[in-house]
Every structure is written in structure tokens, then in C-alpha cells.
PLY file of the C-alpha trace (Angstrom):
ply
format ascii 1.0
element vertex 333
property float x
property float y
property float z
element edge 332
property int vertex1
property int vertex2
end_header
142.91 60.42 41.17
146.17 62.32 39.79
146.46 65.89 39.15
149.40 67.95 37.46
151.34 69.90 40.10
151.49 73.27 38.44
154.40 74.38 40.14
157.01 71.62 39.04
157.96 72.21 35.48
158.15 68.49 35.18
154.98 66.24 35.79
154.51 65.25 39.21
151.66 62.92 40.31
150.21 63.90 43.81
148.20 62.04 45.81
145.03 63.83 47.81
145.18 60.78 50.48
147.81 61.97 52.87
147.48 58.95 54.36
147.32 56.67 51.62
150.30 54.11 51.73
150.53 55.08 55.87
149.70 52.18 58.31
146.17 52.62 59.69
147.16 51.45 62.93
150.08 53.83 63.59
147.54 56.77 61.82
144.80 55.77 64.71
147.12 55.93 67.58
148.41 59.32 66.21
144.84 60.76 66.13
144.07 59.87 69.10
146.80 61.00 70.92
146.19 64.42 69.72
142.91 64.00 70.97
144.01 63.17 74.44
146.66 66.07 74.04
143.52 68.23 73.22
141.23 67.19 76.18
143.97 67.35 78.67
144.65 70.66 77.56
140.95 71.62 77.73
140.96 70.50 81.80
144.13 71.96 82.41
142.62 75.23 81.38
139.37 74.90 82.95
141.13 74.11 86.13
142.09 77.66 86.36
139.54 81.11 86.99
139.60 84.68 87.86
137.19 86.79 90.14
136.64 90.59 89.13
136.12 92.76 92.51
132.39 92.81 91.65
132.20 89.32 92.31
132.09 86.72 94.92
133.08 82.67 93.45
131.50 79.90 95.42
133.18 76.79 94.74
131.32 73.22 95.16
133.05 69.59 94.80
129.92 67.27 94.40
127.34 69.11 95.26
128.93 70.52 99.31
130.19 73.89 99.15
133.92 74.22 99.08
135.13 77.77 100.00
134.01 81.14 98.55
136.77 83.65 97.07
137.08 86.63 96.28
138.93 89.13 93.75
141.34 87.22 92.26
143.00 84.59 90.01
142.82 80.51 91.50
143.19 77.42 90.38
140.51 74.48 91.11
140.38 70.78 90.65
138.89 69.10 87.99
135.72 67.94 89.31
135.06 70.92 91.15
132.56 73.41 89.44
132.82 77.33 90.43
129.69 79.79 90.24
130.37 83.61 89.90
127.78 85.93 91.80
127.51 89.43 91.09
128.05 91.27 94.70
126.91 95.12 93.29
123.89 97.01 94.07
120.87 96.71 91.75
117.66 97.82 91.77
113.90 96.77 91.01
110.62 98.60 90.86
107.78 97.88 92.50
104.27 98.90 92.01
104.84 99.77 88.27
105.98 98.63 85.51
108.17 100.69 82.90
106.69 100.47 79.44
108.33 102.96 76.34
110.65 103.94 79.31
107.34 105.30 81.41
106.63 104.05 84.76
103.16 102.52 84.55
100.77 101.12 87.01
100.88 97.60 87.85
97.13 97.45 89.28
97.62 93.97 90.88
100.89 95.45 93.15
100.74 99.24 93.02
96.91 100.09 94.28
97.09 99.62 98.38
94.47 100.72 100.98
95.63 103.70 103.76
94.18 103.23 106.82
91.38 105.61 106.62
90.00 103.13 104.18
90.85 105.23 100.80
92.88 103.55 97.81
96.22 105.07 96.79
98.18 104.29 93.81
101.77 104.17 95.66
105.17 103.18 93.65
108.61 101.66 94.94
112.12 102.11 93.96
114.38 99.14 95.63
118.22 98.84 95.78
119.52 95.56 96.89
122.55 93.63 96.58
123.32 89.97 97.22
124.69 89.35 101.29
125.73 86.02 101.29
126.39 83.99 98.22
126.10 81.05 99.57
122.29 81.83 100.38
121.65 83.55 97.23
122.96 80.25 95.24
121.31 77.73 97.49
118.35 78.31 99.69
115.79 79.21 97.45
115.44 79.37 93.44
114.30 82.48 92.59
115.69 84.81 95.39
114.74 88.04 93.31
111.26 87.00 93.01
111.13 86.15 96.67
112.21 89.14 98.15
109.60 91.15 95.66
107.01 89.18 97.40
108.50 89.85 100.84
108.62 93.83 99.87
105.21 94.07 98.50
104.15 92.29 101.85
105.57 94.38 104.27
104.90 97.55 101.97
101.39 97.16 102.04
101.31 96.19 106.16
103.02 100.03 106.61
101.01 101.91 104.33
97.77 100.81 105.97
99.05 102.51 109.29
98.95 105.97 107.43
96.49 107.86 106.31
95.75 108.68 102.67
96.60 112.01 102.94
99.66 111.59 105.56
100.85 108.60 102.04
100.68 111.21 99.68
102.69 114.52 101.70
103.60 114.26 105.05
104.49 110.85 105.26
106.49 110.15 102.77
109.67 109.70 104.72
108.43 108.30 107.71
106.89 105.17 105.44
110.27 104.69 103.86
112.40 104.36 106.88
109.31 102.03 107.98
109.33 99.76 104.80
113.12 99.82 105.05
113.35 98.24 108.34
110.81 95.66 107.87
112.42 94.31 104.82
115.58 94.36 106.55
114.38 92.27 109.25
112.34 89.80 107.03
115.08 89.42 104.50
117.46 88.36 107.20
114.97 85.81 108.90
114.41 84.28 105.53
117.81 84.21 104.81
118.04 84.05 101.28
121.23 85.85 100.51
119.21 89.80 99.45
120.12 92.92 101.27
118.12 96.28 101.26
120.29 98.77 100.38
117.42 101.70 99.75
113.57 101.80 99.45
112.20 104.88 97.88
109.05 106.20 96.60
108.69 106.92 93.63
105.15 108.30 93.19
101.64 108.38 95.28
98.10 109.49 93.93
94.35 108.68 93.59
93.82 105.68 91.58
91.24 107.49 89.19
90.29 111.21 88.39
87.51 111.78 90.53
89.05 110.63 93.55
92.39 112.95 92.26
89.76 116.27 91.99
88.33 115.52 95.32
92.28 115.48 96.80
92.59 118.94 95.35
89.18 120.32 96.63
90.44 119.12 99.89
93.89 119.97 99.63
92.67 123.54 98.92
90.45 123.78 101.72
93.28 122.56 104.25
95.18 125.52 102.43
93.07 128.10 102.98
92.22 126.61 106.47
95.96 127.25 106.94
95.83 130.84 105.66
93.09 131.76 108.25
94.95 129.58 111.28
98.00 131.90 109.95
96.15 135.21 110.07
94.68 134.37 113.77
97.97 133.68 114.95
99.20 136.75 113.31
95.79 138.73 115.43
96.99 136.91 118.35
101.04 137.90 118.41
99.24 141.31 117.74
96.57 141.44 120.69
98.31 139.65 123.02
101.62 141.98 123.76
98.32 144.99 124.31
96.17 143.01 126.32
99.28 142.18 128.39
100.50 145.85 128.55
96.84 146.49 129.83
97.07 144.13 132.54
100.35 144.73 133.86
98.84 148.55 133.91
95.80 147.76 135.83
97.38 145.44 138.22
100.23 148.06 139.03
97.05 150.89 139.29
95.71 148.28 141.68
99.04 147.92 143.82
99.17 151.69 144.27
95.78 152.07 145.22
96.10 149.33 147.88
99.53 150.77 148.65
97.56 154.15 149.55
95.05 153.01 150.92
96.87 150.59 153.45
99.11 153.36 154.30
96.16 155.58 154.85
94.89 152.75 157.09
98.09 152.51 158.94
97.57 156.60 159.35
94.47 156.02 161.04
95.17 153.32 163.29
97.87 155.72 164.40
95.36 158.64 164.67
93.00 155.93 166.53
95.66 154.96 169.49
97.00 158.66 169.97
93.51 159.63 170.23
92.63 156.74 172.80
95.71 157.64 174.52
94.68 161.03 175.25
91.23 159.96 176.04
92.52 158.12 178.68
94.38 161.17 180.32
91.48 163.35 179.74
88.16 161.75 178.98
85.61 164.61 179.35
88.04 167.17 177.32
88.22 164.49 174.59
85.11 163.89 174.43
84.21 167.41 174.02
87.22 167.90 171.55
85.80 165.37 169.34
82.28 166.50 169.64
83.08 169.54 168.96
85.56 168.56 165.24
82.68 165.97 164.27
80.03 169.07 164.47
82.08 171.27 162.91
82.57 169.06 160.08
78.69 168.42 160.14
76.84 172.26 160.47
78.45 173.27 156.86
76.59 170.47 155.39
73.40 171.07 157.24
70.33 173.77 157.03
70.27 175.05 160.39
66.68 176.74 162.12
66.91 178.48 164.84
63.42 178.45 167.16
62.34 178.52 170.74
59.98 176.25 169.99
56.42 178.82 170.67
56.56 180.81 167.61
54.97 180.59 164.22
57.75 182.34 162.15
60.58 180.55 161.97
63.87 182.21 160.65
66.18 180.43 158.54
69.89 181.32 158.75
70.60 179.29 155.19
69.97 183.12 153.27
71.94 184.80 156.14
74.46 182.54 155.08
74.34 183.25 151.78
74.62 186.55 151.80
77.35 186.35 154.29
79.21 184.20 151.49
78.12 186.78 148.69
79.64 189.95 150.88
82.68 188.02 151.68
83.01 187.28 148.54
82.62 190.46 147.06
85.46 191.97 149.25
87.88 190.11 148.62
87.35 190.93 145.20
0 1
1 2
2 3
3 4
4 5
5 6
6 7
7 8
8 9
9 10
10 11
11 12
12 13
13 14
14 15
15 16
16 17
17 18
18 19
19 20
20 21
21 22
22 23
23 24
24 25
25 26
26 27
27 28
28 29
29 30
30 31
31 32
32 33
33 34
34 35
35 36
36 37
37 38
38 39
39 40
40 41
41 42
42 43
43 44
44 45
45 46
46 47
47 48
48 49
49 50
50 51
51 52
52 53
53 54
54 55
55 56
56 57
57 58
58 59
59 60
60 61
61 62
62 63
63 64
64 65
65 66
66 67
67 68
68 69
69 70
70 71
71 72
72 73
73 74
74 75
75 76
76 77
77 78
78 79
79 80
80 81
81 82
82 83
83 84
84 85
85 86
86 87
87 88
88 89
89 90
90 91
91 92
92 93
93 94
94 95
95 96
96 97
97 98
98 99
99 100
100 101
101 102
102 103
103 104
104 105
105 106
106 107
107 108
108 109
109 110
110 111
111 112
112 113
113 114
114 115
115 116
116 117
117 118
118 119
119 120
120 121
121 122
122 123
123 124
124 125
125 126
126 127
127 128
128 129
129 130
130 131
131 132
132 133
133 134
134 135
135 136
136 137
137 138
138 139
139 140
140 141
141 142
142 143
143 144
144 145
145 146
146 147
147 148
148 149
149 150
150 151
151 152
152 153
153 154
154 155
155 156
156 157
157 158
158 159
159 160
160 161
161 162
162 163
163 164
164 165
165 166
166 167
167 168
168 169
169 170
170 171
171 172
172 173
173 174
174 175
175 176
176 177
177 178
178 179
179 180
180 181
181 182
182 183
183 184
184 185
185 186
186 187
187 188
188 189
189 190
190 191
191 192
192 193
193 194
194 195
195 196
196 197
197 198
198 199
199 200
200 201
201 202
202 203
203 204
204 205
205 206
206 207
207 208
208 209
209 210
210 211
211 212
212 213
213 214
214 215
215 216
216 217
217 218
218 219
219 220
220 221
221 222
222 223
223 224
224 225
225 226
226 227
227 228
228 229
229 230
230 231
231 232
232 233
233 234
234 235
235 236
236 237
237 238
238 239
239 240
240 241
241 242
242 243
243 244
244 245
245 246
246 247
247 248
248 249
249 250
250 251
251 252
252 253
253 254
254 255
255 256
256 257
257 258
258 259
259 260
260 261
261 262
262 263
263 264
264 265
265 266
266 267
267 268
268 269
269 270
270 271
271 272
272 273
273 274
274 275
275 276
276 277
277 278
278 279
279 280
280 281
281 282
282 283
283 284
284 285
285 286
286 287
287 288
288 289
289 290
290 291
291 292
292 293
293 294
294 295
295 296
296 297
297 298
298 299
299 300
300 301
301 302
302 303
303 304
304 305
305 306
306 307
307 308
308 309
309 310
310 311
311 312
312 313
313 314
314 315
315 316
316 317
317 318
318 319
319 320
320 321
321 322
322 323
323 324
324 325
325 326
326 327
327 328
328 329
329 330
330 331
331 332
């Protein structure tokens, strides 16, 4: 086929063959030299990689694992093949699933039993990273999925130690640190290449309405069974400092009074062995003496009759007395 070449003013027959009139032989060798060129090229290039500082390469030379680099740029041999792991944290929720970018539910993972035997809808926030990439890569297929099933394990083995209500306030922390360890511990035994970086909770409540309404009856009644606890301790920090003052008051009334009447004792004792002393110089006058003091303290208190004994008419001396008392009374007035 022949077409005009526009651009020549004169006619000029071109041929769409380049090569037409070439020798096949010499066009073959040519073509497939390039090709060679082409695939030599391609290995050369492939024989050379770069590692971000997010990453860890694990290199492998028929199927044995070769070294692991690094951030960086290396070269490799042809027949050796180079996986990149990513060596940052990520994260993974468990107990729910996030649907329109809300956390729902999962009721096959998320509903766990306390161990006062109550349900409890409890969700999971986990940041891991990969630890070794050699383990990641090799010991088990689907590490991720693994260590969900690990964490879901040991998850629900902690949460039945707590109670329902210890899940849902108190012990919040206490289960976190708990679940944190044990994954630690199990993810390093099964040595799969995973890390626990964080375990969080995200949420905790009653799987279903009633059992919610009955939480807040009972959280109520705790609250007001605080406010009274509160108010008695507030009667007690009151009473306590008066009763005390009252004590210390009667127990130092009591020390005085034994003070006084020890030391009157004492006085006594004293009067006792001066008076024996001068009973033994002078029985019969201290006899008398204190025959005499001990009836004169008596007489005052007594009605005294006087009588010989023969006559009908006695005469008491109690209005004698009296009158005595009245007169002397009267004058010193």
C-alpha cells in the first residue's frame, strides 16, 4: 500500500512496513535483545528496596529467613523476596461492632457473666502493635484474629471475678490493669508476633431495660444508704468530742474525790496512832477523854429523860431545851 507524503512537494512513496526489505533474522535478534535489555533492567531494579521508619523488612531466600532491616534503603539478590511489616500501634474493638460510625453490640462477644451471676454488656478498646516480625509473618496465619480470640478469652476469665456492680463503677480500672496483664502474658507464650499496648473500656451496662431500671433502683438506694451512713458519721464527729468531754469530767470528779478522801484517810490513820499513843501513856484518862467527846457528840442528837426510876411523872428536858434555844436566841438578837 502507497500513500502520498504530504509534506514533500514532490511524490514520495512510503512504505508502512518498517521492516519490509530488513532481514528477519537480524530484526529477531534485535527484538529480542531489547527484550533481554528490558528484563535485566526489571531485576536490576527489583534488586533494590527502601524501609520507611514505620516499618520492619524481613528478608527470605527460599523460604529460611535471611535478616530483618530496618529504616532504610538496601539492595537484595535476585531470588530473594522481602516482606514489609507495619511496626505502629493500631487498635481493634472488642465487644462491639461500629455500624454508621456507632459502637454496637456484638451479642456473641460483648454480653459476659460477673461473678454474682448477673449479665453485663461490657465493651473493649485494644491497642497493639506487631513485636517481632518474624512471628507475626510466620507462626500463625491470621495473627489479628488470634490474639482477638486470646483477648476475648482472658477478658471474660477477669470479669467473672467482679461483681456486676464493682464491672460497671468501681472496678473499672482494676479489670483493665487485670485484662492487660493476662494478654500480655498469653500473647508472649503464644508467640505470635502481637503486643498489648492498651486495653480500655469502653462501655458497661445491663443487657436489656429492665435489668438497666433495676441498676438504678438499686443504685439509688446505695445512694441514699450513703446519705444516711454520711449523716451518722456527721452525729457521731458531733457526739463523740461531748461524750468525751463528759468522761474526762467525771473521771477527773472521781480522782478528786478519791484524792480527798484518801487524804482524809491518811488524816485519820494519823489521828488513830496519836490517839493510841497517848492511850498507851494514859489509858484510864483516854478512855475517859474519848468517852466523854463520843457523848458529847451523841446527847445533841438524843431526847434525854431524866427519872429516879419511882415516879409517875416524868419530866422531859427536850422543851427546857427549847426554850433555852428560843431565849438564847432572842438575845442575841
Amino acid at each position: 500500500m502507497k500513500k502520498r507524503n504530504p509534506f514533500k512537494n514532490a511524490d514520495t512513496i512510503i512504505d508502512e512496513n518498517p521492516f519490509k526489505g530488513k532481514d528477519p533474522k537480524k530484526t529477531a535478534k534485535a527484538a529480542g535483545t531489547i527484550a533481554i535489555i528490558i528484563v535485566l533492567l526489571m531485576i536490576v531494579f527489583s534488586c533494590f528496596y527502601s524501609v520507611n521508619e514505620q516499618q520492619n523488612a524481613v528478608v527470605t531466600q527460599f523460604g529460611k529467613i535471611v535478616k530483618v532491616n530496618t529504616a532504610g534503603f538496601y539492595v537484595k539478590a535476585p531470588w530473594q523476596s522481602v516482606k514489609l511489616v507495619d511496626m505502629t500501634t493500631h487498635g481493634t474493638g472488642i465487644g462491639y461492632v461500629v455500624n454508621d460510625g456507632q459502637n454496637i453490640v456484638d451479642e456473641d462477644t460483648g454480653v459476659m457473666i460477673t461473678s454474682d451471676f448477673n449479665l453485663l454488656n461490657i465493651d473493649f478498646y485494644l491497642e497493639y502493635r506487631v513485636s517481632d516480625p518474624i512471628a507475626y509473618l510466620f507462626n500463625t496465619e491470621d495473627p489479628e484474629e488470634m490474639m482477638s480470640n486470646i483477648a476475648m478469652a482472658n477478658i471474660r476469665t477477669v470479669v467473672s471475678n467482679y461483681t456486676v456492680d464493682e464491672a460497671m463503677t468501681t472496678g473499672k480500672g482494676k479489670i483493665q490493669s487485670d485484662v492487660k496483664e493476662a494478654l500480655a502474658t498469653s500473647l508472649q507464650k503464644q508467640n505470635i508476633g502481637l503486643a498489648v499496648v492498651n486495653i480500655t473500656i469502653q462501655d458497661s451496662e445491663p443487657p436489656t431495660e429492665e435489668i438497666k431500671a433495676a441498676f438504678k433502683a438499686v443504685e439509688t438506694a446505695k445512694q441514699g444508704a450513703d446519705t444516711a451512713k454520711n449523716e451518722a458519721i456527721q452525729y457521731q464527729n458531733e457526739k463523740i468530742p461531748a461524750a468525751e468531754a463528759d468522761a474526762d469530767q467525771i473521771i477527773q470528779n472521781a480522782n478528786a474525790y478519791k484524792e480527798s478522801r484518801i487524804a482524809e484517810a491518811d488524816g485519820q490513820v494519823s489521828r488513830f496512832n496519836e490517839m493510841y499513843t497517848e492511850y498507851q501513856k494514859y489509858p484510864l484518862i483516854t478512855k475517859k477523854r474519848l468517852f466523854y467527846e463520843k457523848m458529847e457528840s451523841l446527847l445533841p442528837k438524843v431526847k434525854v429523860i431524866i427519872t429516879d426510876g419511882k415516879t409517875q411523872n416524868m419530866l422531859p428536858l427536850e422543851s427546857f431545851s427549847s426554850e433555852a434555844q428560843t431565849d438564847n436566841a432572842s438575845t442575841e438578837e
